[in-house]
Jmol script that loads the backbone (N, CA, C; Angstrom):
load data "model"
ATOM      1  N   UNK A   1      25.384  19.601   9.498  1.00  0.00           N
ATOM      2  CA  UNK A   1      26.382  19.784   8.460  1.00  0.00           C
ATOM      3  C   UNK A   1      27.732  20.007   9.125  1.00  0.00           C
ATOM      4  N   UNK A   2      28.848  19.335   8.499  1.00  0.00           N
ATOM      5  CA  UNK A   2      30.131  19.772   9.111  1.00  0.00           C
ATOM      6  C   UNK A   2      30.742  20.550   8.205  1.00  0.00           C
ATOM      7  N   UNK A   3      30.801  21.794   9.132  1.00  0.00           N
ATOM      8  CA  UNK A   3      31.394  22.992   8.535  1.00  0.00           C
ATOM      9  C   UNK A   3      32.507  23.083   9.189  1.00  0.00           C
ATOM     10  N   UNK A   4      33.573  23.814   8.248  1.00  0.00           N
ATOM     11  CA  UNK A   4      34.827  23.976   8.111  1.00  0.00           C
ATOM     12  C   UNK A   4      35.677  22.813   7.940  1.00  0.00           C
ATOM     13  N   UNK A   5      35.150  21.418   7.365  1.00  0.00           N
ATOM     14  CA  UNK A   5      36.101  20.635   7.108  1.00  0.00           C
ATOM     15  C   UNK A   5      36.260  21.016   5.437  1.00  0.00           C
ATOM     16  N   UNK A   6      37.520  20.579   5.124  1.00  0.00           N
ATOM     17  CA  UNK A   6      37.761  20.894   3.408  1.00  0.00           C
ATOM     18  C   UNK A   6      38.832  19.782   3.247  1.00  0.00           C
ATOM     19  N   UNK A   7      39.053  19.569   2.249  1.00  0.00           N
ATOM     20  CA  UNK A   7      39.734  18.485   1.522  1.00  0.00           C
ATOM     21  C   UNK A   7      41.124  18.523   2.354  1.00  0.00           C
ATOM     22  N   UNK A   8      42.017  19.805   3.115  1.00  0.00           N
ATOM     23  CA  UNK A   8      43.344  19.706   2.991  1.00  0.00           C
ATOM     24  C   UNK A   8      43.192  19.243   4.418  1.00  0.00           C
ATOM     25  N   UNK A   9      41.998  19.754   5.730  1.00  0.00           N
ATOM     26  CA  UNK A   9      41.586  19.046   6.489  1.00  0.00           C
ATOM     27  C   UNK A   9      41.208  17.830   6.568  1.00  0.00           C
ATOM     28  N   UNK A  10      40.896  17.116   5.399  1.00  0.00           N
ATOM     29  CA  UNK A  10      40.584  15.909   5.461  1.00  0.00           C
ATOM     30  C   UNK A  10      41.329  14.952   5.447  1.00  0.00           C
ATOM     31  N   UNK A  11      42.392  16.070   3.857  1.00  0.00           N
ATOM     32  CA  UNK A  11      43.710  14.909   3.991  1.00  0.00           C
ATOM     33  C   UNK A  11      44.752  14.801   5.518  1.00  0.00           C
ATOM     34  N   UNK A  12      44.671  15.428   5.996  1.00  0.00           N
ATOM     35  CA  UNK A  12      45.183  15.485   7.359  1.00  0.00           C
ATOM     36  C   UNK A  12      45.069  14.622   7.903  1.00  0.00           C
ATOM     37  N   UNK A  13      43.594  14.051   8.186  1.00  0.00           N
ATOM     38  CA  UNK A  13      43.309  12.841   9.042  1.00  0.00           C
ATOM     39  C   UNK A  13      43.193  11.891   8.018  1.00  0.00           C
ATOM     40  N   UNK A  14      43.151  11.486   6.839  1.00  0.00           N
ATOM     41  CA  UNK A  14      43.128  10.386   6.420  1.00  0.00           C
ATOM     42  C   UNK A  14      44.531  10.443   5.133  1.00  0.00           C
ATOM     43  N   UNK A  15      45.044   9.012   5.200  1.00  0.00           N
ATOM     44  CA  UNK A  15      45.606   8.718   4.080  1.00  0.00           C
ATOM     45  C   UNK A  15      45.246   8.819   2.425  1.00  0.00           C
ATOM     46  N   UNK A  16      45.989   8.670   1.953  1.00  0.00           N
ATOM     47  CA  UNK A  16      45.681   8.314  -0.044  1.00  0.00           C
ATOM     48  C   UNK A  16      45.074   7.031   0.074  1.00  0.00           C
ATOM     49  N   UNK A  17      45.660   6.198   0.805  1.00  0.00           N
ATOM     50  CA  UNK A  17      44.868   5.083   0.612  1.00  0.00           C
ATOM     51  C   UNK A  17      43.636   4.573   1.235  1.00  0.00           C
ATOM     52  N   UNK A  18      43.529   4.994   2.687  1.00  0.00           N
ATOM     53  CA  UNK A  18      42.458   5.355   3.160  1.00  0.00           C
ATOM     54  C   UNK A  18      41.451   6.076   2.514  1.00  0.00           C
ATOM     55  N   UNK A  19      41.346   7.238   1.735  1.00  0.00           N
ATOM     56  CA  UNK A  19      40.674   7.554   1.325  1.00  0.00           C
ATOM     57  C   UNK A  19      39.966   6.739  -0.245  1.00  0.00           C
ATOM     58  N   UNK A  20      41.079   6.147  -0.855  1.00  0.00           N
ATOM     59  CA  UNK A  20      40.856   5.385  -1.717  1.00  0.00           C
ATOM     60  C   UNK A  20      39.713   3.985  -1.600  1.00  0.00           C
ATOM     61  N   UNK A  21      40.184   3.654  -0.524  1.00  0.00           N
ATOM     62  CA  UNK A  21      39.367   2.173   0.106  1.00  0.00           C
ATOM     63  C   UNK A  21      37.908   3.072   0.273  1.00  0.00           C
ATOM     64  N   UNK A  22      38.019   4.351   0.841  1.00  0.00           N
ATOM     65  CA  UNK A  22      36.228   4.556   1.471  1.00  0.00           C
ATOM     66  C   UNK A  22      35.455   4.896   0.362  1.00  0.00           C
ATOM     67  N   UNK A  23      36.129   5.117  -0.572  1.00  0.00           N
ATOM     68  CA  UNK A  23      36.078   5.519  -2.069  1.00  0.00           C
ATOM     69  C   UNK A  23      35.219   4.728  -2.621  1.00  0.00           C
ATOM     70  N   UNK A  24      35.988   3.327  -2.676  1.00  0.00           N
ATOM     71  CA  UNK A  24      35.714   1.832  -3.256  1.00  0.00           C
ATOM     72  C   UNK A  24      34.480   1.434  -2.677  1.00  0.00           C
ATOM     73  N   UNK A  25      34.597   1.594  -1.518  1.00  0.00           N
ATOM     74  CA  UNK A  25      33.482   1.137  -0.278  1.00  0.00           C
ATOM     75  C   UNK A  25      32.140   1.812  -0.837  1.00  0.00           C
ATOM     76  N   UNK A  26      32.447   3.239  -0.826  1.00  0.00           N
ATOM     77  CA  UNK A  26      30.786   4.141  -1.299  1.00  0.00           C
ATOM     78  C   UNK A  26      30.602   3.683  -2.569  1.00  0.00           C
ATOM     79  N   UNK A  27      31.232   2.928  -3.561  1.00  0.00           N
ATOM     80  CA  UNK A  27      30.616   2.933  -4.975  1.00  0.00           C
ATOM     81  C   UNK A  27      30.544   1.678  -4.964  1.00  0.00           C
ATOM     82  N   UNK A  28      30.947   0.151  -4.233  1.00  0.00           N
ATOM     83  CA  UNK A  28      30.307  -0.421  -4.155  1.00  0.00           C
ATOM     84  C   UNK A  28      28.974  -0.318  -3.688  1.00  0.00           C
ATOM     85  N   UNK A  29      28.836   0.284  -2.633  1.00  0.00           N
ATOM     86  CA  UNK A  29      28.053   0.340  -1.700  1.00  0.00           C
ATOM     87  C   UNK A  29      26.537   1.204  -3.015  1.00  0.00           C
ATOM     88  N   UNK A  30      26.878   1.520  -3.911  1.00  0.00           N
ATOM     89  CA  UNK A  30      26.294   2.206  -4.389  1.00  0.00           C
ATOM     90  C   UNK A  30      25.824   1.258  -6.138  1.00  0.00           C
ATOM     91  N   UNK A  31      26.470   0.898  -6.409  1.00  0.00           N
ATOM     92  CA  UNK A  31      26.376  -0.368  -7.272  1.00  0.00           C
ATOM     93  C   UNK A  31      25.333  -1.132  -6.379  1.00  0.00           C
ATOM     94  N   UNK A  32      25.595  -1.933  -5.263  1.00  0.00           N
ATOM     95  CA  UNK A  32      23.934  -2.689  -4.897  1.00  0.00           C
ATOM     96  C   UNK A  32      23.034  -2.150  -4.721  1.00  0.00           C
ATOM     97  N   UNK A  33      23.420  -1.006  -4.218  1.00  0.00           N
ATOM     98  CA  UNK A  33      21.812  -0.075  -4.149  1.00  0.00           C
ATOM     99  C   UNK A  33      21.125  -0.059  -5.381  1.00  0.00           C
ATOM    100  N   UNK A  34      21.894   0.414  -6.240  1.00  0.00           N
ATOM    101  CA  UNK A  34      21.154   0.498  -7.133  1.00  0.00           C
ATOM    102  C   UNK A  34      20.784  -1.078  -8.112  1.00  0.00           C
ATOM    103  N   UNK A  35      21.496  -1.622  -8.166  1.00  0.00           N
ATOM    104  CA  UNK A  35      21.467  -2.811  -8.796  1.00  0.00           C
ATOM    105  C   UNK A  35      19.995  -4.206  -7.838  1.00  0.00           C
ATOM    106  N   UNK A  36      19.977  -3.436  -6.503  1.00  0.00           N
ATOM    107  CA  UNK A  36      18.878  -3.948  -5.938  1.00  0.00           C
ATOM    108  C   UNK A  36      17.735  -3.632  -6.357  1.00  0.00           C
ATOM    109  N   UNK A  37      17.966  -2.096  -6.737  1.00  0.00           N
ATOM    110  CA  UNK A  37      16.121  -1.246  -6.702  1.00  0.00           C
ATOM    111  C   UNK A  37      15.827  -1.697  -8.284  1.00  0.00           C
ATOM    112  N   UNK A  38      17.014  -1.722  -9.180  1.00  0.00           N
ATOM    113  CA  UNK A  38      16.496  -2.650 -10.682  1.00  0.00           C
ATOM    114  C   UNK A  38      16.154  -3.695 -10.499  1.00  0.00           C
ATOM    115  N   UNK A  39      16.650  -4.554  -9.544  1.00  0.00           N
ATOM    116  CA  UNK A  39      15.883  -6.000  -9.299  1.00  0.00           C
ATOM    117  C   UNK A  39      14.455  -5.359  -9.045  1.00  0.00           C
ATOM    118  N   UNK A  40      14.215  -5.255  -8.136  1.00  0.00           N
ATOM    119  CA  UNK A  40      12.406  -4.579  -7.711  1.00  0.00           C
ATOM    120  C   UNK A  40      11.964  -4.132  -8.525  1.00  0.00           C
ATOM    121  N   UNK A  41      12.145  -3.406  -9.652  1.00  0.00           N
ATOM    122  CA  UNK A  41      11.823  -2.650 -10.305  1.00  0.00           C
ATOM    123  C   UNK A  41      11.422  -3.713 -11.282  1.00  0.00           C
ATOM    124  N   UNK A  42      12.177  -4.460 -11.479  1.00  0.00           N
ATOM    125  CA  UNK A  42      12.114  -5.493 -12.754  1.00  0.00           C
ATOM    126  C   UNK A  42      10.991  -6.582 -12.385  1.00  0.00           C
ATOM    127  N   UNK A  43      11.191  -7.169 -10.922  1.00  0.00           N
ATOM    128  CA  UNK A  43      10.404  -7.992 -10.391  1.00  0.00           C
ATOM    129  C   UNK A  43       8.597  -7.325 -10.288  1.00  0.00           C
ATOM    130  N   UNK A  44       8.599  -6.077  -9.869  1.00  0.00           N
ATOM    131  CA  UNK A  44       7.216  -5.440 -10.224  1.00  0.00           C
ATOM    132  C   UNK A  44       6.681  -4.866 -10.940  1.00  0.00           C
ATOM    133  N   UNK A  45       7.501  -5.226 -12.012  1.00  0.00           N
ATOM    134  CA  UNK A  45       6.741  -4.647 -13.338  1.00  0.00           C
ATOM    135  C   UNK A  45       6.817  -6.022 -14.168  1.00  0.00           C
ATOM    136  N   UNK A  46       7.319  -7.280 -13.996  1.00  0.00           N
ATOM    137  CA  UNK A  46       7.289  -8.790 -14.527  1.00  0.00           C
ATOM    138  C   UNK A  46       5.846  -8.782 -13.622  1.00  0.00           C
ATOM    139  N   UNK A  47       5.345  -8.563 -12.625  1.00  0.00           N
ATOM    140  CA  UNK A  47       4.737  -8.856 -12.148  1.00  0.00           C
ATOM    141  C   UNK A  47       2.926  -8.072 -12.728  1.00  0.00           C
ATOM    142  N   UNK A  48       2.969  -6.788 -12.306  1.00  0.00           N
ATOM    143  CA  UNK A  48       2.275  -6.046 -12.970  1.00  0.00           C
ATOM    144  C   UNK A  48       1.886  -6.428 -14.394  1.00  0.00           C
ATOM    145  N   UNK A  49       2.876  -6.672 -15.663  1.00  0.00           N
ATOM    146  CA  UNK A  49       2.997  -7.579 -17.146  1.00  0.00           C
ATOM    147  C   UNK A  49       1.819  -8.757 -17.093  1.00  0.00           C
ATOM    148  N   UNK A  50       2.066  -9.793 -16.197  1.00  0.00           N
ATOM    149  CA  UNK A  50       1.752 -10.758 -16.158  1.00  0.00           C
ATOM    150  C   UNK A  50      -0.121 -10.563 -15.436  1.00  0.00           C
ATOM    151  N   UNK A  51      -0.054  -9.808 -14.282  1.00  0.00           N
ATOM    152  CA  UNK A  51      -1.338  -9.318 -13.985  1.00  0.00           C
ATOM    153  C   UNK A  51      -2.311  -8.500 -15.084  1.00  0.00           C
ATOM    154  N   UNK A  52      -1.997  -8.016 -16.122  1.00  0.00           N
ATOM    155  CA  UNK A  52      -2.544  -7.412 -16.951  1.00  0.00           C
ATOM    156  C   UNK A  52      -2.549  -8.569 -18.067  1.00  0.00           C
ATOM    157  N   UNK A  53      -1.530  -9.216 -18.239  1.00  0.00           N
ATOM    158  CA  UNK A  53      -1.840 -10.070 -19.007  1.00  0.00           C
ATOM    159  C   UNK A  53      -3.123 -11.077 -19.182  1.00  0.00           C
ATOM    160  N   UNK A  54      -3.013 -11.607 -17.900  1.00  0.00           N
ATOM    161  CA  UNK A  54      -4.462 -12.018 -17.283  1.00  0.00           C
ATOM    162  C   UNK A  54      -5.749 -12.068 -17.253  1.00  0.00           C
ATOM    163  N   UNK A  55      -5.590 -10.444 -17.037  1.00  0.00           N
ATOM    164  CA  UNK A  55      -6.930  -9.837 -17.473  1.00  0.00           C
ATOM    165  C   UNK A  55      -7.293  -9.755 -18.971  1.00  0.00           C
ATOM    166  N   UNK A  56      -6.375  -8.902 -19.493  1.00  0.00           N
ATOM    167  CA  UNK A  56      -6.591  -8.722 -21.322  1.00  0.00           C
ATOM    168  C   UNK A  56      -6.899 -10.313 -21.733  1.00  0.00           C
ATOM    169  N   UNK A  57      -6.498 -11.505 -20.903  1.00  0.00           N
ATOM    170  CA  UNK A  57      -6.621 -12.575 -21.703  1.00  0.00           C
ATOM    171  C   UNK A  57      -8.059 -13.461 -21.146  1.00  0.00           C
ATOM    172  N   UNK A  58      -8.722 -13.368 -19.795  1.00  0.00           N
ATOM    173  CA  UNK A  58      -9.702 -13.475 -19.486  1.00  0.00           C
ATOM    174  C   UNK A  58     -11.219 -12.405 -20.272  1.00  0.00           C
ATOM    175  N   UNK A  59     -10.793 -10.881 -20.876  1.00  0.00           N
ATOM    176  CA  UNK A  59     -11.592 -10.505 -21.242  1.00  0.00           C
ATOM    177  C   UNK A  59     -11.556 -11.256 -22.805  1.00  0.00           C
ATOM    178  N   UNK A  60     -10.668 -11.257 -23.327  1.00  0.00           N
ATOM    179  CA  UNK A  60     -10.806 -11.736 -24.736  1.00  0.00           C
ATOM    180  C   UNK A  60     -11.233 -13.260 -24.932  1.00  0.00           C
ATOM    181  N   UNK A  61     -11.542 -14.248 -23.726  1.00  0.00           N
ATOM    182  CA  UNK A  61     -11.696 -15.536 -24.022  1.00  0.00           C
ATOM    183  C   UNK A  61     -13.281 -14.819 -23.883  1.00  0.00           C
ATOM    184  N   UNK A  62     -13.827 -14.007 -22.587  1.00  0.00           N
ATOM    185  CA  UNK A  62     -15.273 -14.089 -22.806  1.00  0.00           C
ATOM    186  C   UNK A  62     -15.802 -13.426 -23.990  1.00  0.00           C
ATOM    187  N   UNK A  63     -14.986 -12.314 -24.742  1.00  0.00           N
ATOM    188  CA  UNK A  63     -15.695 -11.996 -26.311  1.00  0.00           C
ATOM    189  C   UNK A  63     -15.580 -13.023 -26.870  1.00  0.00           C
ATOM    190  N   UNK A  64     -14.718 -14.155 -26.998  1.00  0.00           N
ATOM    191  CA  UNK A  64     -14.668 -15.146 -27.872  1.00  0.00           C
ATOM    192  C   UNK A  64     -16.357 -15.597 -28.007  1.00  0.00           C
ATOM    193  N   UNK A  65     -16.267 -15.863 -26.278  1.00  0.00           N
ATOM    194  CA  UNK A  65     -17.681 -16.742 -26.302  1.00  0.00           C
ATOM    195  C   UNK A  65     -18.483 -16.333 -26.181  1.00  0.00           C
ATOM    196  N   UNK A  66     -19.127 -14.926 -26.025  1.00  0.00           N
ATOM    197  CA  UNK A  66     -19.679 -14.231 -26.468  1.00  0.00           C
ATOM    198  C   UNK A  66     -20.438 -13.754 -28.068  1.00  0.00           C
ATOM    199  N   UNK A  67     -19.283 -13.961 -28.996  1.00  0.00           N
ATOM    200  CA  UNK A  67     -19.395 -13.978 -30.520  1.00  0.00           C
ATOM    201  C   UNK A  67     -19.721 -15.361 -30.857  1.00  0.00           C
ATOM    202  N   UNK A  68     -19.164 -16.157 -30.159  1.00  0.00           N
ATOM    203  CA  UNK A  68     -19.774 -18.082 -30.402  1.00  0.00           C
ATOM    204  C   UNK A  68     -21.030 -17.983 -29.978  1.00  0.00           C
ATOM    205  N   UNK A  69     -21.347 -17.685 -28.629  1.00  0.00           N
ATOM    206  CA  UNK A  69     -22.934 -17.543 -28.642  1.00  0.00           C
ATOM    207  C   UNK A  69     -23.785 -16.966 -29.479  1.00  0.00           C
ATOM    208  N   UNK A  70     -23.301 -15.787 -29.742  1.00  0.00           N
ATOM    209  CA  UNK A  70     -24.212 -14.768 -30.793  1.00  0.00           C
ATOM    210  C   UNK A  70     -24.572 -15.603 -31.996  1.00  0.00           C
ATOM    211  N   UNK A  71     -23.357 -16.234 -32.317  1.00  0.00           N
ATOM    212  CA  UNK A  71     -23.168 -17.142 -34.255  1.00  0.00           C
ATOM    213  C   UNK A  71     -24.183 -18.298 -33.694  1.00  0.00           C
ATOM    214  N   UNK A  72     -24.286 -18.972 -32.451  1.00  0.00           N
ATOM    215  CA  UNK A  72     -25.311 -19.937 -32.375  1.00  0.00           C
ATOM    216  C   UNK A  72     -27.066 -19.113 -31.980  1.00  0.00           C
ATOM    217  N   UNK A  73     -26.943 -18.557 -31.929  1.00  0.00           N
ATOM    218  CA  UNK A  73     -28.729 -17.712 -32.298  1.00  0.00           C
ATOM    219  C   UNK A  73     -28.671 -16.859 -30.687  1.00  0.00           C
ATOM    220  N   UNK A  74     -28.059 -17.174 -29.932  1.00  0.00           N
ATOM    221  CA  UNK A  74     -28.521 -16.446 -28.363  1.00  0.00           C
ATOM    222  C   UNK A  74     -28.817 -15.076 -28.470  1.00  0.00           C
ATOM    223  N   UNK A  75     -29.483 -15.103 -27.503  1.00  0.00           N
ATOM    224  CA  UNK A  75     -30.193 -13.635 -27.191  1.00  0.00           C
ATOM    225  C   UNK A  75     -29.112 -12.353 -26.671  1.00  0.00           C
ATOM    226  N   UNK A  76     -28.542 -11.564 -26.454  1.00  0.00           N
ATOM    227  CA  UNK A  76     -27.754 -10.327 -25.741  1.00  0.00           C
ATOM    228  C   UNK A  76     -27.768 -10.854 -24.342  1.00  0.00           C
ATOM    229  N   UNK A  77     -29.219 -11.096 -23.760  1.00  0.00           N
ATOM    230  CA  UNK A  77     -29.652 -11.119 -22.391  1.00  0.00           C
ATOM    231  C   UNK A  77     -28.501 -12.704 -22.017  1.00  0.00           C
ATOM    232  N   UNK A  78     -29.058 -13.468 -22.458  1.00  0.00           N
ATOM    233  CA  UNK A  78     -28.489 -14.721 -22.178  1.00  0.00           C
ATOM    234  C   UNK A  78     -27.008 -15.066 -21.974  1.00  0.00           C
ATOM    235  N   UNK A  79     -26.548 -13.849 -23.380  1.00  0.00           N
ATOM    236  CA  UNK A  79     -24.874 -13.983 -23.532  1.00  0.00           C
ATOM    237  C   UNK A  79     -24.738 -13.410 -22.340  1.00  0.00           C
ATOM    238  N   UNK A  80     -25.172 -11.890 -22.238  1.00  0.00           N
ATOM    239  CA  UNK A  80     -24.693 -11.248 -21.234  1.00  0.00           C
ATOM    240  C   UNK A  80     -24.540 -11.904 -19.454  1.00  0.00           C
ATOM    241  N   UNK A  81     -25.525 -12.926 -19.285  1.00  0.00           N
ATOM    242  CA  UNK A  81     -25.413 -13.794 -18.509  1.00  0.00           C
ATOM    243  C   UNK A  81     -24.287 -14.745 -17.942  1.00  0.00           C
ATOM    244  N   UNK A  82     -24.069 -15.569 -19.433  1.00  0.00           N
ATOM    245  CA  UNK A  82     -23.146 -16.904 -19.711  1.00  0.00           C
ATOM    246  C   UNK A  82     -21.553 -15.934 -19.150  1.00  0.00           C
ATOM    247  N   UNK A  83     -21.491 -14.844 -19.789  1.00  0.00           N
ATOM    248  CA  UNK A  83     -19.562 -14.586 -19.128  1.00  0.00           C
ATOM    249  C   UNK A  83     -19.546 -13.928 -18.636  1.00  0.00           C
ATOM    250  N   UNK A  84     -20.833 -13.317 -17.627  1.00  0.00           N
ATOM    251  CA  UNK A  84     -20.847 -12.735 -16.454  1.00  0.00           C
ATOM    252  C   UNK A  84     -20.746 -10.931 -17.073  1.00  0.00           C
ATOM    253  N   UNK A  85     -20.850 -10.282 -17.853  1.00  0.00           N
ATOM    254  CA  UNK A  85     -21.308  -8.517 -18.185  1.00  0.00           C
ATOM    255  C   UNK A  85     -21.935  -8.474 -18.073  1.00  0.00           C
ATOM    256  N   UNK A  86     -21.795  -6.852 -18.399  1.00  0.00           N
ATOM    257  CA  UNK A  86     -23.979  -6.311 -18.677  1.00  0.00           C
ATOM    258  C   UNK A  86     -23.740  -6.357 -20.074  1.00  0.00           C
ATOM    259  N   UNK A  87     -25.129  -6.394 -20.213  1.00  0.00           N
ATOM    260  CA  UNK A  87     -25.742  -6.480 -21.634  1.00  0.00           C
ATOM    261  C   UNK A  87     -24.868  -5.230 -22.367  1.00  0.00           C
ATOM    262  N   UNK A  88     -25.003  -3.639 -21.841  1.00  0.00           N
ATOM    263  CA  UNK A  88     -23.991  -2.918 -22.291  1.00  0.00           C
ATOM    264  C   UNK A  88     -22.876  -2.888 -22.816  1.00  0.00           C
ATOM    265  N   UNK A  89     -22.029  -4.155 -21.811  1.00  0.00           N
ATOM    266  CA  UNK A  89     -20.861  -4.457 -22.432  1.00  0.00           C
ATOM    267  C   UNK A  89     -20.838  -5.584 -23.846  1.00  0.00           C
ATOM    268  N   UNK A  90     -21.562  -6.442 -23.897  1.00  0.00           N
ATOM    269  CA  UNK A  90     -22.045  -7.491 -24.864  1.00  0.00           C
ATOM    270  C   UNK A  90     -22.489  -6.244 -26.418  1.00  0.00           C
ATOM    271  N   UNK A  91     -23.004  -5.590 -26.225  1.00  0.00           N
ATOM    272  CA  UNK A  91     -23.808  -4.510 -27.275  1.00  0.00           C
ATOM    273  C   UNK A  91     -22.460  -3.548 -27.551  1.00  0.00           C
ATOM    274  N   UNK A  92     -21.485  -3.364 -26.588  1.00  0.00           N
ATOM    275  CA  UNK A  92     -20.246  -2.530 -27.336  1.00  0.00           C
ATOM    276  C   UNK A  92     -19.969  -3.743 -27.621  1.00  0.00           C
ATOM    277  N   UNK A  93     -19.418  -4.676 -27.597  1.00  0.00           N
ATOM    278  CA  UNK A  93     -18.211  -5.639 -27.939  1.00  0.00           C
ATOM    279  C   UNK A  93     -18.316  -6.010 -29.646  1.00  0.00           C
ATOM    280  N   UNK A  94     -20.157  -6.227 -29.473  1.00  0.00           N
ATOM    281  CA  UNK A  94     -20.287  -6.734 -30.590  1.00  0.00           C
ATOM    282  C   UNK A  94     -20.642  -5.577 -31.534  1.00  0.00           C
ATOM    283  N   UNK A  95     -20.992  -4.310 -31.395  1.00  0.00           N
ATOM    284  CA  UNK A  95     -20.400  -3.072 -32.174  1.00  0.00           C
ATOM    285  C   UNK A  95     -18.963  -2.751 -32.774  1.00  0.00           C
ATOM    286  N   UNK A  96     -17.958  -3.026 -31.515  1.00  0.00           N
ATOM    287  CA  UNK A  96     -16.780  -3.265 -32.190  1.00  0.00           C
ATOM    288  C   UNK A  96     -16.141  -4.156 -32.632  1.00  0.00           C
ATOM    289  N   UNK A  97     -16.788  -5.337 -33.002  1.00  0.00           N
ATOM    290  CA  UNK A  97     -16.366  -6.453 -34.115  1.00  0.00           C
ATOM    291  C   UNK A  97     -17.147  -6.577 -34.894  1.00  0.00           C
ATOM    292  N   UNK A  98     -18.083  -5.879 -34.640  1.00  0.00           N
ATOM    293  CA  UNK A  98     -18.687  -5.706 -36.593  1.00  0.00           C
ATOM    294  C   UNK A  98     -17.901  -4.754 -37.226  1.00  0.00           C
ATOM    295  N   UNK A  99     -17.381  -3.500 -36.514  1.00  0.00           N
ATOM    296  CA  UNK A  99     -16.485  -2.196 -37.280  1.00  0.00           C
ATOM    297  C   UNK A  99     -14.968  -3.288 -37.663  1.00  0.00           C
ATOM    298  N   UNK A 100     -14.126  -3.869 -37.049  1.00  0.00           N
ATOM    299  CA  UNK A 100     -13.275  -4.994 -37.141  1.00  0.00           C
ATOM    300  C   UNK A 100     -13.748  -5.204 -38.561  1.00  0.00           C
ATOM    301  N   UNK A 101     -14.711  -6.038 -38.267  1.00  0.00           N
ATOM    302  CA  UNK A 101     -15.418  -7.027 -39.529  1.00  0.00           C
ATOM    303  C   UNK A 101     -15.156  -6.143 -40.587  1.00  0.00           C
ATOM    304  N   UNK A 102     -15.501  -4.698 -40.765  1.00  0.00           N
ATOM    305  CA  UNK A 102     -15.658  -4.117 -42.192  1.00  0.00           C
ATOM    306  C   UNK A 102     -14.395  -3.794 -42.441  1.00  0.00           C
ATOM    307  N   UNK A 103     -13.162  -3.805 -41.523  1.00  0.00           N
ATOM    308  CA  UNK A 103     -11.932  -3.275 -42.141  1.00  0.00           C
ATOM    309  C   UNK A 103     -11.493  -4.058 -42.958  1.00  0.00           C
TER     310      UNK A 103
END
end "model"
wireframe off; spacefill off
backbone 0.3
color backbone group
């Protein structure tokens, strides 16, 4: 830490305008910083969005076909096979689209 400098010491060694320019300098300098870490910020969470998207949209194509199998006569075992779950998951899914169904 530099101790004992104070503003009337400072103005001593530097100008109004000098000080003005280092001024300019730190708040640019401070504008990209920050205007960088919102880029990143934006870029990994577009990113993250799109990774979840993915998923939520890979699980909902296999309930699709899951409920298409069921409507064509298949067994739990078989579905549970065809889009790769356990039977567990096939037996909630189709618990919660029969509750769906009654709303």
């Amino acid at each position: 830490m530099l101790s004992g400098i104070t503003n009337e010491s400072l103005s001593a060694i530097f100008t109004e305008d000098e000080k003005q320019k280092e001024e300019i300098h730190v708040n640019d300098f401070m504008k990209k910083m920050f205007a960088n870490a919102k880029a990143e910020g934006k870029a990994e969470g577009e990113a993250r969005g799109r990774a979840e998207g993915r998923a939520e949209g890979e699980v909902r194509g296999q309930q699709k076909t899951a409920f298409n199998l069921r409507n064509m006569g298949m067994e739990e075992g078989f579905i549970a096979k065809a889009v790769g779950v356990t039977e567990a998951v096939i037996r909630k899914w189709f618990a919660e689209g029969q509750k769906v169904a009654m709303l």
